[in-house]
LOPALUM-164760 format. One record per atom (N, C-alpha, C, CB): x, y, z; residue number from 1; residue in one letter. Coordinates in nm, 2 decimals, decimal comma, always signed. Glycine has a CB too. Layout:
# LOPALUM-164760
+--------+--------+--------+-----+----+
|      x |      y |      z |   i | aa |
+--------+--------+--------+-----+----+
|      X |      Y |      Z | NUM |  A |
...
+--------+--------+--------+-----+----+
END
This chain:
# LOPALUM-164760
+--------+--------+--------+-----+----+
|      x |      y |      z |   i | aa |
+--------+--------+--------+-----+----+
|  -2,21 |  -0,56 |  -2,48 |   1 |  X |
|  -2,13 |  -0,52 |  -2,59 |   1 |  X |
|  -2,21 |  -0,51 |  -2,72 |   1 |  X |
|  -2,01 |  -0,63 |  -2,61 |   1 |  X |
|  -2,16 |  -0,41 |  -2,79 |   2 |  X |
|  -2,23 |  -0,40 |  -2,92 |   2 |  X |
|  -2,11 |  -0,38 |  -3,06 |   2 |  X |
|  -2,34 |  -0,24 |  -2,91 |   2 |  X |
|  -2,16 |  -0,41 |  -3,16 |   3 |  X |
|  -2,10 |  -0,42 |  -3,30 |   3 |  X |
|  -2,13 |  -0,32 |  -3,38 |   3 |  X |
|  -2,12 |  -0,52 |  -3,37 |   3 |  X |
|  -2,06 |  -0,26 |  -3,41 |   4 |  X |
|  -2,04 |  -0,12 |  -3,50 |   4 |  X |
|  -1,95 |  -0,12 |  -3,64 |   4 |  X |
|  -1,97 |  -0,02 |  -3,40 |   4 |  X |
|  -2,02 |  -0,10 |  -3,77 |   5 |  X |
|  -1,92 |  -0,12 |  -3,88 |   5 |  X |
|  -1,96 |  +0,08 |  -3,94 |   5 |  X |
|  -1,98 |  -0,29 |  -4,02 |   5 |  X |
|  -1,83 |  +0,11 |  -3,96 |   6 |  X |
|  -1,88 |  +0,22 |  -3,93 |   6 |  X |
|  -1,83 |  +0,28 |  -4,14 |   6 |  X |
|  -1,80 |  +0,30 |  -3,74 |   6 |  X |
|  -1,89 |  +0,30 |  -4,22 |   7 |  X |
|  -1,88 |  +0,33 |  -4,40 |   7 |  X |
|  -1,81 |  +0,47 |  -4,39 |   7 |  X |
|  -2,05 |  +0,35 |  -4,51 |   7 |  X |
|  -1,67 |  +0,43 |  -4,44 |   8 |  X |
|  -1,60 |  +0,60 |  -4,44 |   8 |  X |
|  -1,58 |  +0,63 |  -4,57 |   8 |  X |
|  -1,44 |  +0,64 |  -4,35 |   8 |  X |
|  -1,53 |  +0,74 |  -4,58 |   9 |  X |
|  -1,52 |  +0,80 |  -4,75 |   9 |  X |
|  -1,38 |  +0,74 |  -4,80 |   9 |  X |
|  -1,53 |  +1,00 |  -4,77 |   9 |  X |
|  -1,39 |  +0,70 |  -4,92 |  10 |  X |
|  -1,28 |  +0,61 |  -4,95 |  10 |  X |
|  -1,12 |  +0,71 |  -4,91 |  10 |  X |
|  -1,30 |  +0,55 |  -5,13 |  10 |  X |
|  -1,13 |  +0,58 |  -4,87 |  11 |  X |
|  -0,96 |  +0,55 |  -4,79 |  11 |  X |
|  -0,83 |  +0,54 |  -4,87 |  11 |  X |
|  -0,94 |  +0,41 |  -4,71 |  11 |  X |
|  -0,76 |  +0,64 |  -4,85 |  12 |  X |
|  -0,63 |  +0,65 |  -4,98 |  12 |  X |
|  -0,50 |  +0,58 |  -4,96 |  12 |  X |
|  -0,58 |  +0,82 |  -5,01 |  12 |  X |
|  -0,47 |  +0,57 |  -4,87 |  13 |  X |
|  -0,36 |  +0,52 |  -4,83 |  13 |  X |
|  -0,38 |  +0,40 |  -4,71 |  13 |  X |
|  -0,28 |  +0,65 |  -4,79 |  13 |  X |
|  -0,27 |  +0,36 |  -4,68 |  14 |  X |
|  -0,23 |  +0,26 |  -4,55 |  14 |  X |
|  -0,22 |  +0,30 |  -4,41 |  14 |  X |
|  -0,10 |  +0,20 |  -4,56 |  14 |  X |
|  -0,18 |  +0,47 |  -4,44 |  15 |  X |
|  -0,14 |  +0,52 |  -4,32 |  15 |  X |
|  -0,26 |  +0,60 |  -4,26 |  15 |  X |
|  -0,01 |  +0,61 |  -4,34 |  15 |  X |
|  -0,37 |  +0,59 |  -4,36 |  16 |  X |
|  -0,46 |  +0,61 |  -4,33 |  16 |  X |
|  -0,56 |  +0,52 |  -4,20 |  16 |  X |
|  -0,49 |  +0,62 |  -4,43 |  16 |  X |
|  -0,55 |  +0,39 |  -4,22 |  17 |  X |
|  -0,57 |  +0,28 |  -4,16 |  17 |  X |
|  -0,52 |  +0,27 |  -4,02 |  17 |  X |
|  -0,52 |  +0,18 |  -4,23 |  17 |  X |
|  -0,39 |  +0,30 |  -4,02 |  18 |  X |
|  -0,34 |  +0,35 |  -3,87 |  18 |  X |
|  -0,36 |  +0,44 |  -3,77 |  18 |  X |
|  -0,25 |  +0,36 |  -3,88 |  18 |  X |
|  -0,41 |  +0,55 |  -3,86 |  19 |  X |
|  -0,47 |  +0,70 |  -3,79 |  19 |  X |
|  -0,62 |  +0,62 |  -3,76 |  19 |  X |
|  -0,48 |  +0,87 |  -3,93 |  19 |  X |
|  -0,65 |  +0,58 |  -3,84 |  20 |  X |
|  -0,80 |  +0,53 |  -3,75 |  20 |  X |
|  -0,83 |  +0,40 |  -3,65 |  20 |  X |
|  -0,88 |  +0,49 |  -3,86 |  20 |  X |
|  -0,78 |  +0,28 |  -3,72 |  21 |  X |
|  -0,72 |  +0,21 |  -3,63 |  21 |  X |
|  -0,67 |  +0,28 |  -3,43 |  21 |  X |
|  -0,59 |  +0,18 |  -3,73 |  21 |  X |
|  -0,56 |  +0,34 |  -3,47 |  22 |  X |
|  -0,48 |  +0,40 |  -3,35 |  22 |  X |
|  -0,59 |  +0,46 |  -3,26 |  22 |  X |
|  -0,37 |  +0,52 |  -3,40 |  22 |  X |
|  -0,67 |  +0,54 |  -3,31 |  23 |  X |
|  -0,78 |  +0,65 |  -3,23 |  23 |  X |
|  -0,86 |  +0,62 |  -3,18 |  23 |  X |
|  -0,85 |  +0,72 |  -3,28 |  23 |  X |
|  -0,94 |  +0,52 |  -3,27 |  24 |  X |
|  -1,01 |  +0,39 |  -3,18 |  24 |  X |
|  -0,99 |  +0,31 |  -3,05 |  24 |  X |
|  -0,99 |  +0,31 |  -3,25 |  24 |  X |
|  -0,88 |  +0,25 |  -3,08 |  25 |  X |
|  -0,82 |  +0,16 |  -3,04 |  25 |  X |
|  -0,77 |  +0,22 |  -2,89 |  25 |  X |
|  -0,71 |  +0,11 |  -3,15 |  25 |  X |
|  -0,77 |  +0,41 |  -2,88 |  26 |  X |
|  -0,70 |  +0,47 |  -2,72 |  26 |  X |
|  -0,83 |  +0,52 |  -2,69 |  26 |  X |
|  -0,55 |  +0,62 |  -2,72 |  26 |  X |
|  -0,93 |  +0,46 |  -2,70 |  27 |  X |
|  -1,09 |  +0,53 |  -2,66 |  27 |  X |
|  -1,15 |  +0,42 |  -2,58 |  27 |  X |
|  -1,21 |  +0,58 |  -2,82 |  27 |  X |
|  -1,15 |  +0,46 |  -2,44 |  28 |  X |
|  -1,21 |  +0,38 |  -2,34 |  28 |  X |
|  -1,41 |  +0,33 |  -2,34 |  28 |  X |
|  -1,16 |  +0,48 |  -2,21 |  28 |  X |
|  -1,33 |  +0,17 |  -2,36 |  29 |  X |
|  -1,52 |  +0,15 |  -2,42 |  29 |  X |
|  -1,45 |  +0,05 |  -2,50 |  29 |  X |
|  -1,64 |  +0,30 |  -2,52 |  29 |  X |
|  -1,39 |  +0,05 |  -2,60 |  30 |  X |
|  -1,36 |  -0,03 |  -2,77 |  30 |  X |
|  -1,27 |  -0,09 |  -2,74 |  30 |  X |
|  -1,31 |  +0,06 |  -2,90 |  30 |  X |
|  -1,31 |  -0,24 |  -2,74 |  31 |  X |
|  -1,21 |  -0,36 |  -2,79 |  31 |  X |
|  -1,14 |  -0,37 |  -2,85 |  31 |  X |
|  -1,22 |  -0,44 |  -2,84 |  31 |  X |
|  -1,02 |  -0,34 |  -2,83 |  32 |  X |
|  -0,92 |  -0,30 |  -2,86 |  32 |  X |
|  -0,87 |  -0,41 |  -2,98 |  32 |  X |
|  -0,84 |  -0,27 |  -2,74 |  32 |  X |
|  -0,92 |  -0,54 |  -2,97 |  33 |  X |
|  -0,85 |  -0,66 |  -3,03 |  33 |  X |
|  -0,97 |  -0,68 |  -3,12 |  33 |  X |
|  -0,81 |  -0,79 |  -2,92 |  33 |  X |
|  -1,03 |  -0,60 |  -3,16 |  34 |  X |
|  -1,18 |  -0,63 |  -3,25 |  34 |  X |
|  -1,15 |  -0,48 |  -3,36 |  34 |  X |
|  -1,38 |  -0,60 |  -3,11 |  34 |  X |
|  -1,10 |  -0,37 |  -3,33 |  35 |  X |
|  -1,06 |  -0,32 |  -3,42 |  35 |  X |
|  -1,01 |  -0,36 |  -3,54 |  35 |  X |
|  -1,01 |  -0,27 |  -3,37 |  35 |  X |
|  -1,10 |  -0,31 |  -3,67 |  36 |  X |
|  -1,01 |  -0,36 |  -3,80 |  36 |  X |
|  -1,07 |  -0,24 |  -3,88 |  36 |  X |
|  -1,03 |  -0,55 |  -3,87 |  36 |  X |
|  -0,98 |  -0,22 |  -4,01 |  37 |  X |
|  -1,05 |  -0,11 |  -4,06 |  37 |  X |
|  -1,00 |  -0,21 |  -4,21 |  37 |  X |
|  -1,01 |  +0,08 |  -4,02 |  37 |  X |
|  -1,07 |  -0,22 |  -4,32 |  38 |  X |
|  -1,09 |  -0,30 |  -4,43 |  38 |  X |
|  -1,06 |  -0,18 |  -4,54 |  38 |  X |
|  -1,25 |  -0,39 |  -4,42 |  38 |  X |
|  -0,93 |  -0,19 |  -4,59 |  39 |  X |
|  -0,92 |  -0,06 |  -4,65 |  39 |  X |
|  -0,98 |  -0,08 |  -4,84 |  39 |  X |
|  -0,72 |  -0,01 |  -4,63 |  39 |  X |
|  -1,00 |  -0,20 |  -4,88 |  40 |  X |
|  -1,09 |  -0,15 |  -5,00 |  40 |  X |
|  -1,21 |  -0,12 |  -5,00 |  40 |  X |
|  -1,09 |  -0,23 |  -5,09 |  40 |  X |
|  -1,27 |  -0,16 |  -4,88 |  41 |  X |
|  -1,42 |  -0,15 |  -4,87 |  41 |  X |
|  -1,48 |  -0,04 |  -4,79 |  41 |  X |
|  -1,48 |  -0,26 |  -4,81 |  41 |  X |
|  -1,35 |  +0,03 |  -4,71 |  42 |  X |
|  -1,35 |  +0,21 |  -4,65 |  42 |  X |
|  -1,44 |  +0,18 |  -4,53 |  42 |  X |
|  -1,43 |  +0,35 |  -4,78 |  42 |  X |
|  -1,42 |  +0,06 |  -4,44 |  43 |  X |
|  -1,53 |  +0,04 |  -4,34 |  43 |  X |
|  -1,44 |  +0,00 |  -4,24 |  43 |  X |
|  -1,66 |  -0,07 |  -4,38 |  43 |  X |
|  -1,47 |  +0,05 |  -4,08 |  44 |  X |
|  -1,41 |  +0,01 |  -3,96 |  44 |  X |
|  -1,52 |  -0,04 |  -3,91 |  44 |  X |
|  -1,34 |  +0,11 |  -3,88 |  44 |  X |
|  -1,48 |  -0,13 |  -3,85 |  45 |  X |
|  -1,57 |  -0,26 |  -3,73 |  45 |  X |
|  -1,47 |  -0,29 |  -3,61 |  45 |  X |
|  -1,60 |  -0,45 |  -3,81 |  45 |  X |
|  -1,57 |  -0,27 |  -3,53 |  46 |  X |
|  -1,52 |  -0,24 |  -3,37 |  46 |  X |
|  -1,66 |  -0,32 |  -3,30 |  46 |  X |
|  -1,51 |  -0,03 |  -3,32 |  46 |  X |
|  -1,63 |  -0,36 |  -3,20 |  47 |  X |
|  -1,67 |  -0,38 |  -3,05 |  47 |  X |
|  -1,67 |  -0,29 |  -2,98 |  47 |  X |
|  -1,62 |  -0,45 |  -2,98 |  47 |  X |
|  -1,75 |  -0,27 |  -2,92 |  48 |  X |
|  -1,76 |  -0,16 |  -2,77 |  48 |  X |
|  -1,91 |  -0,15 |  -2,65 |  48 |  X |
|  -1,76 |  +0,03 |  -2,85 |  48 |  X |
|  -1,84 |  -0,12 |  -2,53 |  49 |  X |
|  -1,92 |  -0,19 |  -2,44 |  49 |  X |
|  -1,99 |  -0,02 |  -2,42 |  49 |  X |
|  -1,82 |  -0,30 |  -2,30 |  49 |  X |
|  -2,11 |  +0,00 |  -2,47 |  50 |  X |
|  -2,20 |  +0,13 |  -2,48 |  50 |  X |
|  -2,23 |  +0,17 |  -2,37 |  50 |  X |
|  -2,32 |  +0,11 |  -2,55 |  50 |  X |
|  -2,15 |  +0,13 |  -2,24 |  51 |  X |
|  -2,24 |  +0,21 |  -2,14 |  51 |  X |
|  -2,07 |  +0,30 |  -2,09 |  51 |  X |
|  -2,36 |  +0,08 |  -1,98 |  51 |  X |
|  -1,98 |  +0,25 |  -2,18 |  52 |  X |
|  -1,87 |  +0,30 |  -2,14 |  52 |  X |
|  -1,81 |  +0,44 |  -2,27 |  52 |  X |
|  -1,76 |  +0,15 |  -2,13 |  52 |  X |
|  -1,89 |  +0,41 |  -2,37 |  53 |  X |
|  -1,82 |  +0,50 |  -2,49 |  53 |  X |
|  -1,97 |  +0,46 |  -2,61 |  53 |  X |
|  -1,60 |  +0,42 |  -2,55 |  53 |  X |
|  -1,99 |  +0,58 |  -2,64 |  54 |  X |
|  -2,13 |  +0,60 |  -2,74 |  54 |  X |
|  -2,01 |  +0,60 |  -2,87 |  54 |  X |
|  -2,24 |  +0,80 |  -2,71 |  54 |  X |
|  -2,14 |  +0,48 |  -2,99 |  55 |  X |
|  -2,08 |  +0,51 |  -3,11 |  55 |  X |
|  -2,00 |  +0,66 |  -3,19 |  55 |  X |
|  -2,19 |  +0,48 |  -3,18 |  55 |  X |
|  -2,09 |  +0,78 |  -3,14 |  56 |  X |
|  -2,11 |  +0,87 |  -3,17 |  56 |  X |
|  -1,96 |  +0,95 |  -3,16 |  56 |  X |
|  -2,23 |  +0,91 |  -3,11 |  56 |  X |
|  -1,93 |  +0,91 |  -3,01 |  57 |  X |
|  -1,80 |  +0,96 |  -3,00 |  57 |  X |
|  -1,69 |  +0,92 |  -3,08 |  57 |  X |
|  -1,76 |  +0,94 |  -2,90 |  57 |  X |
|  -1,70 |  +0,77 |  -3,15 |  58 |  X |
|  -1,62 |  +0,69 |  -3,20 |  58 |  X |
|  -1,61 |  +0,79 |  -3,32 |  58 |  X |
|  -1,66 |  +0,54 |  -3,21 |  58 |  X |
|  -1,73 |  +0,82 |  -3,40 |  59 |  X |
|  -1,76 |  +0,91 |  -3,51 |  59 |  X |
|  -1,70 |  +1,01 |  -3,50 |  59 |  X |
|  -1,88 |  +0,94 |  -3,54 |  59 |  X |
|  -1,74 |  +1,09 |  -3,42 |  60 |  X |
|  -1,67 |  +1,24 |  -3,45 |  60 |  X |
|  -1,49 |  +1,22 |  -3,37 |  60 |  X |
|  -1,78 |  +1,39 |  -3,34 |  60 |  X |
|  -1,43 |  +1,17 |  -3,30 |  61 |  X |
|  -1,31 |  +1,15 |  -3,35 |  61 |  X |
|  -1,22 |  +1,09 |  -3,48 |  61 |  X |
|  -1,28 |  +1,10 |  -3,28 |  61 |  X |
|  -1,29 |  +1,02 |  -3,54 |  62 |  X |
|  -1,25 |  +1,00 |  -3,69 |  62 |  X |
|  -1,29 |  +1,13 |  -3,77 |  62 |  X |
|  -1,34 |  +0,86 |  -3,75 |  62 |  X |
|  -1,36 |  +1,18 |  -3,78 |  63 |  X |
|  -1,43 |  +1,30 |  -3,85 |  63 |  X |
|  -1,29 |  +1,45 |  -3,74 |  63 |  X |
|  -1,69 |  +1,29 |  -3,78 |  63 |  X |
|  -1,27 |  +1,42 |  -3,65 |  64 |  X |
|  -1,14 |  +1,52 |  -3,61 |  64 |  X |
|  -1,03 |  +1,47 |  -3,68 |  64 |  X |
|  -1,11 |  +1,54 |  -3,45 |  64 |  X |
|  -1,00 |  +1,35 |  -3,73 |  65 |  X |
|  -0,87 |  +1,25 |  -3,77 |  65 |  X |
|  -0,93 |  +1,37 |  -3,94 |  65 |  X |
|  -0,88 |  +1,00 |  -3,76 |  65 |  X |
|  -1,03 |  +1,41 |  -3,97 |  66 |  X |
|  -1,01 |  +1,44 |  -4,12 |  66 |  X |
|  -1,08 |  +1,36 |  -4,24 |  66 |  X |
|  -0,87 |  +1,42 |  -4,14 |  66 |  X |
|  -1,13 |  +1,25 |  -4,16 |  67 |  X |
|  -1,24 |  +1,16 |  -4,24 |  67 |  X |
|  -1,38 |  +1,18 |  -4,26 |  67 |  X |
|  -1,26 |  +1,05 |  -4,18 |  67 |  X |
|  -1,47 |  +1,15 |  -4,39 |  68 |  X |
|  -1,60 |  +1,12 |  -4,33 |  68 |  X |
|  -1,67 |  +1,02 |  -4,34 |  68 |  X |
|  -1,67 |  +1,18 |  -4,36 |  68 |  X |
|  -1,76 |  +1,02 |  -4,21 |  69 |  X |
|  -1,88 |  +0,92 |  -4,20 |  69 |  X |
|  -1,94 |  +0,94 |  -4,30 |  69 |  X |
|  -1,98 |  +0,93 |  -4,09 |  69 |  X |
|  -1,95 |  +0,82 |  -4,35 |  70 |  X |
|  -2,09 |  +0,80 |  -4,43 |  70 |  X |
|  -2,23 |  +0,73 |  -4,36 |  70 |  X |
|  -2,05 |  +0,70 |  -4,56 |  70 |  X |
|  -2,19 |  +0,63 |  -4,28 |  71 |  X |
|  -2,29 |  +0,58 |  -4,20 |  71 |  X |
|  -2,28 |  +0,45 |  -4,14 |  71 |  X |
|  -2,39 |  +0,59 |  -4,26 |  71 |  X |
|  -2,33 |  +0,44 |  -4,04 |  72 |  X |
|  -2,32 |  +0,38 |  -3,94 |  72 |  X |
|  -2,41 |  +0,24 |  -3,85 |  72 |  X |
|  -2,33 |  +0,47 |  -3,88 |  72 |  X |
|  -2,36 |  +0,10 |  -3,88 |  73 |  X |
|  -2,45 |  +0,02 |  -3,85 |  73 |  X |
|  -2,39 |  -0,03 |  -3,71 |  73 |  X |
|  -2,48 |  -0,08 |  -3,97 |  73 |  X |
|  -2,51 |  -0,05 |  -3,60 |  74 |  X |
|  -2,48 |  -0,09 |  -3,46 |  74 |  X |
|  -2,59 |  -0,23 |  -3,46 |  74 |  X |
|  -2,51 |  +0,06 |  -3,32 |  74 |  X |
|  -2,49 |  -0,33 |  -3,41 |  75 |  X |
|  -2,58 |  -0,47 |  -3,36 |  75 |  X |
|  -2,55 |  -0,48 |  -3,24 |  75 |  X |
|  -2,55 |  -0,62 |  -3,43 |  75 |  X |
|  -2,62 |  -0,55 |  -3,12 |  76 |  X |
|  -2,59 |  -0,57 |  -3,03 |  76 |  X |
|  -2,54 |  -0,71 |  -3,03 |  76 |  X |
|  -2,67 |  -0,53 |  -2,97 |  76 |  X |
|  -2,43 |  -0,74 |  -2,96 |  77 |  X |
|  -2,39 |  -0,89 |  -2,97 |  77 |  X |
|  -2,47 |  -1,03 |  -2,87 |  77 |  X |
|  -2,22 |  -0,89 |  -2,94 |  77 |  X |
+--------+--------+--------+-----+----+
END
């Protein structure tokens, strides 16, 4: 498993949180119960087991949700 906090462009609303949250959260790989997205600080942190789902993918479905990456830190746990 690895740790991913992933810096998005500030976040305007709540319902925003849920569009990202939600997308995440149906993408096979991501811990589903590790999902959180921290809406003053515009950052999602996730778990995900990398041999099942690449950060990358996680990115460009947020970035199809209408968001942007700013950038991307991965730890391995």
């Amino acid at each position: 498993m690895q740790k991913a906090t992933i810096q998005l462009e500030t976040l305007t609303c709540p319902s925003c949180i849920l569009k990202i949250e939600n997308a995440t959260k149906s993408m096979e790989g991501v811990d589903k119960d590790s999902v959180q997205v921290m809406f003053n600080s515009s950052k999602l942190k996730f778990n995900f087991d990398d041999e099942k789902v690449k950060v990358e993918e996680v990115e460009n479905a947020i970035q199809k949700l209408g968001y942007e990456v700013k950038k991307t830190q991965v730890k391995a746990m």
